[in-house]
Wavefront OBJ file of the C-alpha trace (Angstrom):
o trace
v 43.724 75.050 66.943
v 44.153 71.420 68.423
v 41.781 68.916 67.363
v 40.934 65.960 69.716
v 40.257 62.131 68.050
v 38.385 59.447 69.716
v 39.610 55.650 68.499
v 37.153 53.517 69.504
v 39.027 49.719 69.894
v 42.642 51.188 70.433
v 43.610 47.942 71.638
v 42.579 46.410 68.063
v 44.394 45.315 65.159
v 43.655 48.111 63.529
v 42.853 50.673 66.088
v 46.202 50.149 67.856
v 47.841 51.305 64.179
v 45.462 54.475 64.238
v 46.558 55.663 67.467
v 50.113 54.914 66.724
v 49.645 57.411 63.417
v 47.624 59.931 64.696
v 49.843 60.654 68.015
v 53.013 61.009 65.466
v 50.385 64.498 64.142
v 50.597 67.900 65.980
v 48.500 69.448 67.587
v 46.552 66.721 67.874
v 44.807 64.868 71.261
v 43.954 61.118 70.515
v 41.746 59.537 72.806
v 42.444 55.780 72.748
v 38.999 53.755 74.108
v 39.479 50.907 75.533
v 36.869 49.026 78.492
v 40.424 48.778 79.842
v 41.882 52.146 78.911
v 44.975 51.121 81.286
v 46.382 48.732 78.587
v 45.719 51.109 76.098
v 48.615 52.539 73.580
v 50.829 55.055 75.194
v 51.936 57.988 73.763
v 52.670 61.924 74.566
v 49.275 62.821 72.748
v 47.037 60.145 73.545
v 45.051 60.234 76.692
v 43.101 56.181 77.379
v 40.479 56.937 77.954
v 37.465 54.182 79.116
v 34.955 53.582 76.075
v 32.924 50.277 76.624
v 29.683 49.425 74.679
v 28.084 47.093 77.440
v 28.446 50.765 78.948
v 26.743 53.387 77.617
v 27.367 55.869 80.625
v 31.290 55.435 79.417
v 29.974 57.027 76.343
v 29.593 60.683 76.633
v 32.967 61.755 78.481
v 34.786 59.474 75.369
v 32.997 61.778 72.930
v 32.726 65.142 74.688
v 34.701 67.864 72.364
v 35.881 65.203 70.052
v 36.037 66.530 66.240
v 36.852 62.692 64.804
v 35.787 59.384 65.401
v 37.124 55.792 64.582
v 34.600 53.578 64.962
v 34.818 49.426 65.411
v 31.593 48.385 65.212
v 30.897 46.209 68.205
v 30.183 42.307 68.329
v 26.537 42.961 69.088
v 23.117 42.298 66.862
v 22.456 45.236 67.955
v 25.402 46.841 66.336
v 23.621 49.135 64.806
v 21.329 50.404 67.467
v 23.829 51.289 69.555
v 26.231 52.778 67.004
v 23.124 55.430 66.296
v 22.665 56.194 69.800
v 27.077 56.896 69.702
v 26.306 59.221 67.332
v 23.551 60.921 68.180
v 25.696 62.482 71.450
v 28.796 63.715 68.794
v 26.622 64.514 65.630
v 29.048 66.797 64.068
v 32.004 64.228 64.379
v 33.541 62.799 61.188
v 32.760 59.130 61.781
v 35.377 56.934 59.868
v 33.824 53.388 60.268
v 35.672 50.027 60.335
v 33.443 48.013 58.009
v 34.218 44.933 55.301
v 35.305 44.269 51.527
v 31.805 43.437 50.001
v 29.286 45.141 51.923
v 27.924 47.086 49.283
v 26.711 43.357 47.228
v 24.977 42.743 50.900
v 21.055 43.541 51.426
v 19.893 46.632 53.127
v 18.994 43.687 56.224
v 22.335 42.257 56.547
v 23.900 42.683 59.964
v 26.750 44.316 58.240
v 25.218 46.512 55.825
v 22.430 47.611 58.798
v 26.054 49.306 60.403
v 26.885 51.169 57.451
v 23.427 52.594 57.113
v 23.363 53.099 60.410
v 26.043 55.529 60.253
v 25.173 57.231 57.414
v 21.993 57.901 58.190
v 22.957 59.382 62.113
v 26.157 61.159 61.454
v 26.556 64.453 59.276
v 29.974 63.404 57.991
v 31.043 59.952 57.389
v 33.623 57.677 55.228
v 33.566 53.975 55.203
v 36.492 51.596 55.073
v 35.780 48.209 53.716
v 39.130 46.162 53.717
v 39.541 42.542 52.943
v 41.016 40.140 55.559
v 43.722 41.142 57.826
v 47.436 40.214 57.275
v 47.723 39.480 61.138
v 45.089 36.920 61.366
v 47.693 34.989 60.515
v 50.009 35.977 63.721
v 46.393 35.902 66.080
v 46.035 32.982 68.555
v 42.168 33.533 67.851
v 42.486 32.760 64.271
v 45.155 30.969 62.649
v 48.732 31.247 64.579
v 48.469 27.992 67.114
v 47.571 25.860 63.968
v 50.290 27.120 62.198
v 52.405 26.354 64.870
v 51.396 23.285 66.288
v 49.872 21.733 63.773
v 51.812 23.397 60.730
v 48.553 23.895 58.638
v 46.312 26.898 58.023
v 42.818 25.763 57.287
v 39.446 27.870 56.000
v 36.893 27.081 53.857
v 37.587 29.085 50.920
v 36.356 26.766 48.397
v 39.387 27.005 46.206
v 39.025 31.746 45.720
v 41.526 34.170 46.800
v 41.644 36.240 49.134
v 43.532 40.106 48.689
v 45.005 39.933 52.153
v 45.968 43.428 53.684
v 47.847 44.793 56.432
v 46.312 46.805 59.401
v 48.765 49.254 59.438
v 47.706 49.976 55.343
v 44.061 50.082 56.832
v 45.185 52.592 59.341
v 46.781 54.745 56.774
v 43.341 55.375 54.766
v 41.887 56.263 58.221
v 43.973 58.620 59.249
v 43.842 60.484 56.319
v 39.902 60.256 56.575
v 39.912 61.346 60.345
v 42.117 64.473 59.342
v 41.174 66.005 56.422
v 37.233 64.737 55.967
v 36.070 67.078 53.777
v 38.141 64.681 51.132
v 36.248 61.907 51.968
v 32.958 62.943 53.657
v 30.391 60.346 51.920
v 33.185 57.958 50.433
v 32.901 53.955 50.828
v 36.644 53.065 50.476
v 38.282 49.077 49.261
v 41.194 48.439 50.536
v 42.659 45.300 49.056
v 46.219 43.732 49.580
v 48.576 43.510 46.595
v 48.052 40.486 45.228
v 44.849 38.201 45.669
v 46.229 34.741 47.075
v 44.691 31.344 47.665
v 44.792 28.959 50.858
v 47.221 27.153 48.460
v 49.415 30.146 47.764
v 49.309 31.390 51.682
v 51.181 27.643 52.541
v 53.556 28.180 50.400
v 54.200 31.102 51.540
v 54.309 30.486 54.992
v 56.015 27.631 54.246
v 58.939 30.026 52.830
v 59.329 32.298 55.589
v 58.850 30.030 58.667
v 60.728 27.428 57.189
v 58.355 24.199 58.365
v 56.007 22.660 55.763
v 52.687 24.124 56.264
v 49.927 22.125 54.662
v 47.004 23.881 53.465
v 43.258 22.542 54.415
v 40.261 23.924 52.106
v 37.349 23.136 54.860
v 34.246 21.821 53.433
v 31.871 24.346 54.177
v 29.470 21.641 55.526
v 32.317 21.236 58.501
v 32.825 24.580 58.885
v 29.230 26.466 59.602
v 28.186 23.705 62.601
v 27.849 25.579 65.767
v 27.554 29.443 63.567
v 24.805 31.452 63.832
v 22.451 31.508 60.524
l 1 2 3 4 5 6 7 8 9 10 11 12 13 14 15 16 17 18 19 20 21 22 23 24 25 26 27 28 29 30 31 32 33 34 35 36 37 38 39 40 41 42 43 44 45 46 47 48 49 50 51 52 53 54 55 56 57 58 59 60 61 62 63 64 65 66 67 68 69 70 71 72 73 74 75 76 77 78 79 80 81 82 83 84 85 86 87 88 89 90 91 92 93 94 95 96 97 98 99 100 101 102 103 104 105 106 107 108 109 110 111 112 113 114 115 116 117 118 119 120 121 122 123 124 125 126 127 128 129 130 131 132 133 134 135 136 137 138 139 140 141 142 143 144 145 146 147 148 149 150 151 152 153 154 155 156 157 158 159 160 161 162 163 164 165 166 167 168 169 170 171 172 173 174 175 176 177 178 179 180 181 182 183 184 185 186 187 188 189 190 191 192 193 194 195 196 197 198 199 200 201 202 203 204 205 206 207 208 209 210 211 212 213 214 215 216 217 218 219 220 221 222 223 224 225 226 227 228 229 230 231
């Protein structure tokens, strides 16, 4: 019997990897949302399909029939609000949620930990992913790629710790897995670490290696770096 899998954020980092895996499975429909489903990934079994959380009325055709979930928490404070009310029209769905290395050392009233609860307590069958920091941050104009380029330094304020950096695609790899066979991982909270833990230092020299231009690291203060953040 075909199965049908929503992917909330195919047009993510990660999400894009998901759909990628999950069309290569048979007899299998993946749903790719997008709030524009147009530029969503192509493939013979994935149908875009238009998901948007400023819009909940794009909500219910997304998760009509759908036996799976992948689910990027939104931007929002009120994350986890309107994850609950995503559940509560697909209850049975196995909801494999996108959340961070760490969350489990956060309080119950954290902004991230508030998801996670959120979808444990709505959905009947859930597994949470909690990777460390992306790989392609480092290939994202949003993040750290124009400074790299430009500038030829990569800067955070990491006050000197390293960081077990991990590919998307290695992300996407646990969630598949969890979307297709949940009864293996209904109720698991999952790590997922690079190899190798490696600090701002270590990423230079690195980069430094394979692009061939001296990068110079910058350790921000963390005074210069929270200006502007919310609390």
């Amino acid at each position: 019997m075909s199965r049908k899998i929503l992917v909330t954020g195919a047009r993510g980092k990660t999400g894009r990897e998901v759909t990628k895996l999950l069309a290569a499975q048979p007899d299998l429909t993946v749903l790719a949302g997008a709030s524009q489903p147009e530029a969503a990934v192509e493939g013979a079994q994935v149908q875009p399909i238009r998901f948007d959380w400023a819009d909940p009325a794009s909500w219910s055709d997304a998760v009509a029939g759908v036996d799976a979930i992948y689910l990027m928490r939104p931007d929002l404070a009120e994350a986890d609000t309107l994850i609950g009310a995503l559940i509560a029209l697909s209850p049975q769905a196995h909801i494999v949620l996108l959340s961070e290395q760490g969350a489990d050392k956060l309080p119950d009233d954290d902004w991230v930990r508030r998801v996670e609860l959120a979808v444990e307590g709505a959905a009947q069958s859930w597994t949470i992913l909690r990777p460390s920091w992306f790989q392609q941050n480092f290939t994202d104009p949003r993040f750290f790629l124009d400074a790299i380029r430009t500038g030829q330094t990569v800067a955070m304020p990491s006050g000197g710790a390293a960081v077990a950096w991990v590919d998307t695609r290695d992300i996407a790899g646990v969630a598949v897995q969890a979307l297709l066979d949940p009864a293996a991982h209904r109720g698991r909270h999952y790590t997922i670490t690079g190899p190798d833990a490696v600090t701002i230092d270590g990423v230079a020299q690195l980069l430094s290696v394979e692009t061939g231009l001296a990068i110079t690291p910058v350790d921000v203060p963390i005074d210069a770096a929270v200006p502007g953040l919310p609390a």
